[in-house]
C-alpha positions in Angstrom: 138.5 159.9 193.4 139.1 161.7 190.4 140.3 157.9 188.6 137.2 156.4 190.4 135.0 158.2 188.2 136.7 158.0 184.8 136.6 154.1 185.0 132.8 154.4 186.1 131.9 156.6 183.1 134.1 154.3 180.9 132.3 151.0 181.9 129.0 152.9 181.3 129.9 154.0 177.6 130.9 150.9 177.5 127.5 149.1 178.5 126.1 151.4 176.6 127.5 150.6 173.2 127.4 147.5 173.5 123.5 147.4 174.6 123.2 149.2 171.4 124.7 146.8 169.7 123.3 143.6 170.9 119.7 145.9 169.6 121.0 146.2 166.5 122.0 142.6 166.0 118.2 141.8 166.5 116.7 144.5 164.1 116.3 143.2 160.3 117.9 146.0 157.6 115.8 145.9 155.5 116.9 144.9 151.6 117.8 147.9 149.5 114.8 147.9 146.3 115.7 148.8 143.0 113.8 151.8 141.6 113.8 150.9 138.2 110.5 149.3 136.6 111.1 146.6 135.0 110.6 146.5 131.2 107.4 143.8 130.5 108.6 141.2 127.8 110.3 138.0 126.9 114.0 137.9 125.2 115.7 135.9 123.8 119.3 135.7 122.6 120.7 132.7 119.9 123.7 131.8 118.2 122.9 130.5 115.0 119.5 128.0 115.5 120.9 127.6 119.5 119.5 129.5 122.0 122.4 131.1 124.3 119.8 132.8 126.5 116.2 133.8 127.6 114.7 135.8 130.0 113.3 134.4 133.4 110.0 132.1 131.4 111.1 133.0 128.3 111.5 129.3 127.4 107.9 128.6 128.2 106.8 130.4 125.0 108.9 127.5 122.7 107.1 124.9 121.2 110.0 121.9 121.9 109.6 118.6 120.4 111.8 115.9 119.8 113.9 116.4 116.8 114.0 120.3 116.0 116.3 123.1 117.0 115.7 125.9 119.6 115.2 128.3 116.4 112.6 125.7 115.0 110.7 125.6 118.6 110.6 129.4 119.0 109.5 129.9 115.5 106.4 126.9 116.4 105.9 128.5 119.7 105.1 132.3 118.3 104.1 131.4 114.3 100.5 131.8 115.6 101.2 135.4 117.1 104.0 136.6 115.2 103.2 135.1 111.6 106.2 135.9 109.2 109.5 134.7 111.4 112.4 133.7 108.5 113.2 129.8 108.8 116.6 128.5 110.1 118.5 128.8 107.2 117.4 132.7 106.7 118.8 133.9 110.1 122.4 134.7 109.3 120.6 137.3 106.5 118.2 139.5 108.3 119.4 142.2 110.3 116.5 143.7 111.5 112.9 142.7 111.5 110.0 143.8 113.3 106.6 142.0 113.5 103.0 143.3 114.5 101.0 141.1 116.8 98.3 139.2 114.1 95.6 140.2 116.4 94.4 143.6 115.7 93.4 143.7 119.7 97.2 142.7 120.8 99.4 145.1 120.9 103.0 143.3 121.2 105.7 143.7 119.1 108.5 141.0 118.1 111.8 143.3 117.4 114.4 140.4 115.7 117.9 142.3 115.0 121.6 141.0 114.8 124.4 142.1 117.6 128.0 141.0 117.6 127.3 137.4 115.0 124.0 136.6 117.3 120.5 137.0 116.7 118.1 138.7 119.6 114.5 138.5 119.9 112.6 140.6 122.0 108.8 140.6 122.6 107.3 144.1 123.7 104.2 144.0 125.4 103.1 146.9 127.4 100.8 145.0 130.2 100.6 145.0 133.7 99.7 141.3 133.5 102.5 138.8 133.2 104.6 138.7 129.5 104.4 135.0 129.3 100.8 134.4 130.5 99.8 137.2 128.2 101.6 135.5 125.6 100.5 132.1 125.9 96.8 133.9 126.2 97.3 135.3 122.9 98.7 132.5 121.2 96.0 129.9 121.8 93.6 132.5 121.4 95.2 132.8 117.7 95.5 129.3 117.6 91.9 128.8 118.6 90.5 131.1 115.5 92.6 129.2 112.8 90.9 126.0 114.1 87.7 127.1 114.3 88.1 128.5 110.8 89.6 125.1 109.5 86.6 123.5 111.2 83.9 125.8 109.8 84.9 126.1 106.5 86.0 122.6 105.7 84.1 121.1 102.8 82.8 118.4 104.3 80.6 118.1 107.3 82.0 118.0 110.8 79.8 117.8 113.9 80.4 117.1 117.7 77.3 114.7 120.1 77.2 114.5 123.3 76.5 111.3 125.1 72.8 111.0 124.4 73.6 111.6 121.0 72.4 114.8 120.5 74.1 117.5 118.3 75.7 120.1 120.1 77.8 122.3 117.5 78.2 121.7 113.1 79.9 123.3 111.0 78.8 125.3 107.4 78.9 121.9 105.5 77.0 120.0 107.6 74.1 122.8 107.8 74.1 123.4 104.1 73.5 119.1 104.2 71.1 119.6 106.8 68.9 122.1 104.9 69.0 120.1 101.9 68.1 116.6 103.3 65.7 117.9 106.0 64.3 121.6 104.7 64.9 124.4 106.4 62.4 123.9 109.7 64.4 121.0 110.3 65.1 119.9 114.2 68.6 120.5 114.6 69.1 117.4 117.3 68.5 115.1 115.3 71.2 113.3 112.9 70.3 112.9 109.5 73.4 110.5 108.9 71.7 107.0 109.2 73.8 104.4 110.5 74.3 102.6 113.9 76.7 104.5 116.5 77.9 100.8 117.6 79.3 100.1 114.3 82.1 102.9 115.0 84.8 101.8 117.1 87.7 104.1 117.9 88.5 105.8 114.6 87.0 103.0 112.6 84.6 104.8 109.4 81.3 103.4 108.3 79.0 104.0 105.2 76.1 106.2 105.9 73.3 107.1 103.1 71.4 110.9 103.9 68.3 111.2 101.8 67.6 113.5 100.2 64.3 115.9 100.6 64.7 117.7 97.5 65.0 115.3 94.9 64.4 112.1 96.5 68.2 110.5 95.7 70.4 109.1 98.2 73.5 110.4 98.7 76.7 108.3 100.5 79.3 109.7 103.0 81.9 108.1 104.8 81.0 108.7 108.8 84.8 108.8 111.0 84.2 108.7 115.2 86.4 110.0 117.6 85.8 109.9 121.3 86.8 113.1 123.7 85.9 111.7 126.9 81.9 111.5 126.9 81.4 113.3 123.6 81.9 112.6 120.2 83.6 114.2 117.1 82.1 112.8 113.7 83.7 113.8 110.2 81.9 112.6 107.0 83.3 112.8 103.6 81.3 112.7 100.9 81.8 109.0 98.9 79.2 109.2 95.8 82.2 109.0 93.2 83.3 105.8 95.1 79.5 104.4 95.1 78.8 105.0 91.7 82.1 103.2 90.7 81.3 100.2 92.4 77.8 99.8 90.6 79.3 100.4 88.0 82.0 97.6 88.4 79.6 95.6 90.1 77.0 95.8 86.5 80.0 95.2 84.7 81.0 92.3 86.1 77.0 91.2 85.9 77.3 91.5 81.9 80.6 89.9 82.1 79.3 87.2 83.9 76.4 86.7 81.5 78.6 87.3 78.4 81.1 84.5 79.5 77.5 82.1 80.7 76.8 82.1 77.2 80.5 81.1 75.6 81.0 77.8 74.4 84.8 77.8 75.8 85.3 77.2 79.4 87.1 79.8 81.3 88.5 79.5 84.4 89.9 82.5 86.0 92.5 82.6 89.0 93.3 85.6 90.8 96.4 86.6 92.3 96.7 84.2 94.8 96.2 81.2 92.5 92.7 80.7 93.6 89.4 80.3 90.9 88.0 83.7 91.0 85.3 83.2 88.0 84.2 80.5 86.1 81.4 79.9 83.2 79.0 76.9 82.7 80.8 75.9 79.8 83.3 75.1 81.7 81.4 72.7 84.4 80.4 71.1 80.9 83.6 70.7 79.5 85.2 69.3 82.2 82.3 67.5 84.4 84.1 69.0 87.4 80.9 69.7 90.2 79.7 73.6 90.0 80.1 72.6 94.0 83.6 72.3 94.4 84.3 75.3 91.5 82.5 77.6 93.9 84.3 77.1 96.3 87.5 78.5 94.7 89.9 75.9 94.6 93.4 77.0 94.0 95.6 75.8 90.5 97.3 72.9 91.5 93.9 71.4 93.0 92.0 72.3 89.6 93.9 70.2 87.8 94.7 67.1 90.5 90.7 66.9 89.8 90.8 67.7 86.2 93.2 64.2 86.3 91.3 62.5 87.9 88.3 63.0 86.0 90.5 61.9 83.3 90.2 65.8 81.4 93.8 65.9 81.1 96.6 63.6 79.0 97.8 60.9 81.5 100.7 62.1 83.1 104.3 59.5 82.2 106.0 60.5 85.4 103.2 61.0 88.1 106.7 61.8 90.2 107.2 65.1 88.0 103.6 66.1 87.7 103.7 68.9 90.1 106.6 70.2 88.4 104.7 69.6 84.7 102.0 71.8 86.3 103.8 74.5 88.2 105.7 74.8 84.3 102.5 74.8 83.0 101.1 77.6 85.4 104.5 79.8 84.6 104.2 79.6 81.2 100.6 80.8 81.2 101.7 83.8 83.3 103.6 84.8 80.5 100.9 83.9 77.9 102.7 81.2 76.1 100.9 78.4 77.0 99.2 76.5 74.2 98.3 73.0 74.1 96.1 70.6 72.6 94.9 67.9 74.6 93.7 64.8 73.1 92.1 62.5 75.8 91.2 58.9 76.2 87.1 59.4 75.7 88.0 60.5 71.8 87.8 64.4 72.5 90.5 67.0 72.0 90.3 69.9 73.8 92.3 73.0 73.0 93.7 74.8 76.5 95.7 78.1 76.5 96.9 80.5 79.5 96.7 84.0 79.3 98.2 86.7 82.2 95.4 89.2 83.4 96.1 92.7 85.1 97.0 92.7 89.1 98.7 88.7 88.7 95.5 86.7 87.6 95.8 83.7 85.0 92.9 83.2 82.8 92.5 79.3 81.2 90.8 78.9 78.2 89.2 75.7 77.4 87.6 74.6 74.0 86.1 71.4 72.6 87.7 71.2 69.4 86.9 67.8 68.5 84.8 68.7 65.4 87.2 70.5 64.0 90.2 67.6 64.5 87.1 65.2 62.9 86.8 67.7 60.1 90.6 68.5 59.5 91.4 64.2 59.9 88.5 64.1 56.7 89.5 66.6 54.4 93.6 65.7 55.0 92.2 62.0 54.4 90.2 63.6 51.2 93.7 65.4 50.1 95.8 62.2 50.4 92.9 60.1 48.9 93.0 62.5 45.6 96.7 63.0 45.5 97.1 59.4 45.1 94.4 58.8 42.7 95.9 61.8 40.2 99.4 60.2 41.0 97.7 56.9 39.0 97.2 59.6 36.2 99.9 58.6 33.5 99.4 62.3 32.2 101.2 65.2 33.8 98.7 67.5 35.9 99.0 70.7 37.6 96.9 73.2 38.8 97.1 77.4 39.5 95.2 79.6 41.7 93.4 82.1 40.3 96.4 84.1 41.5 99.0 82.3 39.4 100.2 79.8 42.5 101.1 76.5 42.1 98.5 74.1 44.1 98.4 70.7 43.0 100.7 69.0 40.8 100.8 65.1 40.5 103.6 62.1 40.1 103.6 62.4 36.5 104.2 66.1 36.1 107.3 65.8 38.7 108.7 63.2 36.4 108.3 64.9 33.3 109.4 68.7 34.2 112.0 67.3 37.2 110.4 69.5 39.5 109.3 69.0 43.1 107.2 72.4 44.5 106.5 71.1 47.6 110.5 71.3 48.3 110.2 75.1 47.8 109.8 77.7 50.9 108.4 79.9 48.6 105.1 79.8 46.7 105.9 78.5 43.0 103.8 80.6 40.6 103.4 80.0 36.6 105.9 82.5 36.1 108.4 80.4 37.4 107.1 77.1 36.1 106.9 79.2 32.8 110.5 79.3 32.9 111.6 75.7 33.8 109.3 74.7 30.9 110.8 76.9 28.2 114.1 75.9 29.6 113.4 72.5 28.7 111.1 73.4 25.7 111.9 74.9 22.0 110.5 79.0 21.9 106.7 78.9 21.3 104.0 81.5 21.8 102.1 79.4 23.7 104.6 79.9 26.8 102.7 83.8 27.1 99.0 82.3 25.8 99.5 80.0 28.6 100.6 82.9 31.1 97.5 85.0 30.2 95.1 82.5 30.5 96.1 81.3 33.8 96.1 85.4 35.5 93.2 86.1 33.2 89.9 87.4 35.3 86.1 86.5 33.5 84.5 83.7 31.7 87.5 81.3 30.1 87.0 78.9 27.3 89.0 75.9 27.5 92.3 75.6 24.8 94.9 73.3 23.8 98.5 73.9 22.0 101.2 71.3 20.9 105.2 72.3 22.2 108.0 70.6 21.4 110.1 69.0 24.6 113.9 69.3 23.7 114.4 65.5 24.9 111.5 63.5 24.5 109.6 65.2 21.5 106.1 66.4 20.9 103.4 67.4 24.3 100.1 68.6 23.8 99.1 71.2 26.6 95.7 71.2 27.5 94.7 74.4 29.9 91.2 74.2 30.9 89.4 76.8 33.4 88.1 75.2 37.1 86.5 76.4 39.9 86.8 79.1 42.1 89.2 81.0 39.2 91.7 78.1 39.0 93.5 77.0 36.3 94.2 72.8 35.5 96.5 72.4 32.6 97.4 68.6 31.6 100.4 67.4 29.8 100.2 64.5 27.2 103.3 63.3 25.4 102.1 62.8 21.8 103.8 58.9 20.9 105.6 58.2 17.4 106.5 61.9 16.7 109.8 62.5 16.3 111.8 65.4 18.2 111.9 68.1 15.7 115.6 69.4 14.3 116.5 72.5 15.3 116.2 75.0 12.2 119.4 75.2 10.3 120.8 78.9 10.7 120.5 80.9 7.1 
């Protein structure tokens, strides 16, 4: 009985333990907690510009774009908080740093040291509320005053509309505007930029004029849209410098225009792109070309197919080559060395020169210089006509400038004195005739009477002197005073007299 009851006493241990067991198996232990607060903040740990680690949404606070290191994204992400974090390349040199939240509210602090060749950054923050929301709070709430300083304080006027058009915020520049143009109980709904919303298109600008109250002027800004969903952002920028230029250009080019209306050369401009940019009336005259087909700007090679055809220009002798002859002609004008003188089938003769203007334009000048060819034909004719009738002259003739130049000398005086001036480069002057007459000539004083007379200034009375020619004998020298200073002096061999003997020597 006695080993009866040990077994029934084991088996119910047994049970026993193992009921407690299976009870345990279905009770949860419950997860140890830590005890130690955790420390509010974000961390950060980089080698070099590379960021090794970061505490759990530490990352969040990095400004990551495409193309810039994880020191370059951190330093974007907390520049707006933290203002004064070194750049990339000043890393490696600052051991410690610590930084004061900008906001005099926010009481984090960025501690920056160096620890075994790395650089940490920590961010203290002593919140309840989450490090990285608190963080990103501050951040755009720092980013948030900078722009709404950049938009109050810009110089030029800013201003946001709703979708009726009505104003709903300005900034300084456009209520300093507003006071001006409109007084100071002015609505404040109402624009006072005056142009059509239709004309903007995306980001396109358009001219607006704001008048003045004041003074009465106009002033001109240049109005820029852009659309955030149903409202509107609207920068203008103030453009009177711009205006005033153009009128000015635009009265310049009116007195220009009038200027060149009254010249009696045609001009022809062409701007860059070879097409007629300005023309005068002396031009439509010149070359009977209709002002209907000049207005409508014609480019080069057109200009002068019509000028051809109107038979303005010399007949081309290769019509196969007369592109080529004009795109020559158009080159050499670009470099202003184009000067010709065309003399055309109706008896006219035109002079035509090219000349290179600023930003690629070719101006063509274009003048009627028929008179002048007339004039210059007459008075060469007149020339030749008296050369040949003091060439009949059996006397020797030759006349000085008041300035001592040789100007006229005829057949006879060549053939006496063997002397050709026009054969000379230079200008021959009585000095040097002087000498190629005593050369030829026995010593007389009348050589330097001669001289004098001829550079003498004042009232002249006419003279004559006899020399004696080492050849041929006796020649009277008659120098008689013309006009306009000049000096003729005439050459007679005296007939019958003998050539004087040379004195015998004592």
């Amino acid at each position: 009985m006695a080993l009866l009851e040990v077994i029934v006493m084991f088996g119910s241990a047994l049970s026993a333990v193992t009921a407690a067991i299976l009870y345990l198996g279905r009770t949860p232990v419950r997860a140890v907690q830590s005890t130690e607060p955790e420390v509010p903040g974000l961390s950060f740990l980089f080698d070099g510009v590379d960021l090794e680690h970061a505490s759990p949404q530490a990352e969040i606070a990095m400004r990551r774009e495409p193309g810039v290191t994880d020191w370059q994204a951190l330093k974007a992400g907390l520049s707006s908080r933290f203002p004064g974090l070194p750049d990339a390349d000043d890393i490696q040199s600052v051991e410690t740093l610590t930084l004061q939240a900008a906001r005099s509210d926010d009481g984090a602090v960025l501690r920056l040291h160096r620890e075994a060749g790395m650089t940490r950054v920590e961010i203290e923050d002593q919140v309840s509320a989450d490090p990285n929301a608190k963080h990103a709070i501050q951040s755009l709430e720092s980013e948030l005053k900078n722009l709404r300083l950049a938009a109050t304080a810009a110089p030029y006027p800013i201003w946001l509309a709703d979708e009726t058009g009505s104003i709903t915020w300005r900034n300084a520049a456009y209520g300093t505007l507003e006071k001006a143009a409109k007084g100071v109980d002015a609505d404040d709904a109402s624009p006072i930029f005056q142009f059509d919303p239709d004309d903007l298109t995306g980001k396109s600008s358009v001219r607006a004029p704001v008048q003045m109250d004041g003074n009465g002027t106009t002033e001109w800004y240049s109005v820029t849209a852009t659309q955030a969903g149903k409202a509107s952002a609207f920068h203008a920028v103030d453009i009177n410098a711009v205006i005033q230029a153009e009128v000015a250009q635009r009265n310049f080019v009116q007195t220009l225009a009038k200027t060149f209306a009254q010249l009696s050369i045609g001009l022809a401009i062409f701007d860059r792109n070879c097409q007629l940019a300005l023309f005068n009336p002396a031009l439509v005259d010149l070359t009977s070309l209709p002002a209907e087909f000049l207005s409508g700007r014609p480019d080069m090679l057109s200009f002068f197919d019509r000028l051809r055809d109107n038979r303005v220009m010399p007949e081309p002798k290769n019509y196969g080559s007369w592109r080529q002859e004009i795109s020559e002609m158009i080159n050499a004008a670009s470099h202003g060395s184009y000067h010709e003188t065309w003399t055309l089938d109706t008896g006219h003769t035109y002079r035509v020169s090219g000349r290179p203007h600023p930003d690629g334009a070719i101006a063509f000048l274009i003048e009627d210089i028929t008179a002048e060819i007339s004039l210059t034909r007459n008075f060469r004719a007149e020339l030749e006509l008296g050369q040949s009738l003091m060439d009949t002259f059996e006397d020797a003739l030759v006349v000085f400038s008041s300035a001592g130049v040789l100007t006229f000398c005829n057949a006879a005086y060549r053939e006496m004195w063997k002397l050709d001036p026009d054969n000379s480069f230079a200008d021959v002057t009585i000095v040097d005739c002087l000498q190629a007459w005593q050369d030829q000539c026995k010593p007389d004083p009348a050589w330097g009477d001669m001289r004098d007379f001829v550079m003498k200034v004042g009232e002249r009375a006419p003279w004559e002197a006899e020399v004696q020619h080492k050849n041929t004998g006796a020649i009277r020298a008659q120098i008689s005073p013309i006009v306009s200073g000049a000096t003729v002096i005439r050459f007679s061999e005296l007939v019958g007299q003998p050539v004087a003997a040379d004195p015998a020597p004592s």
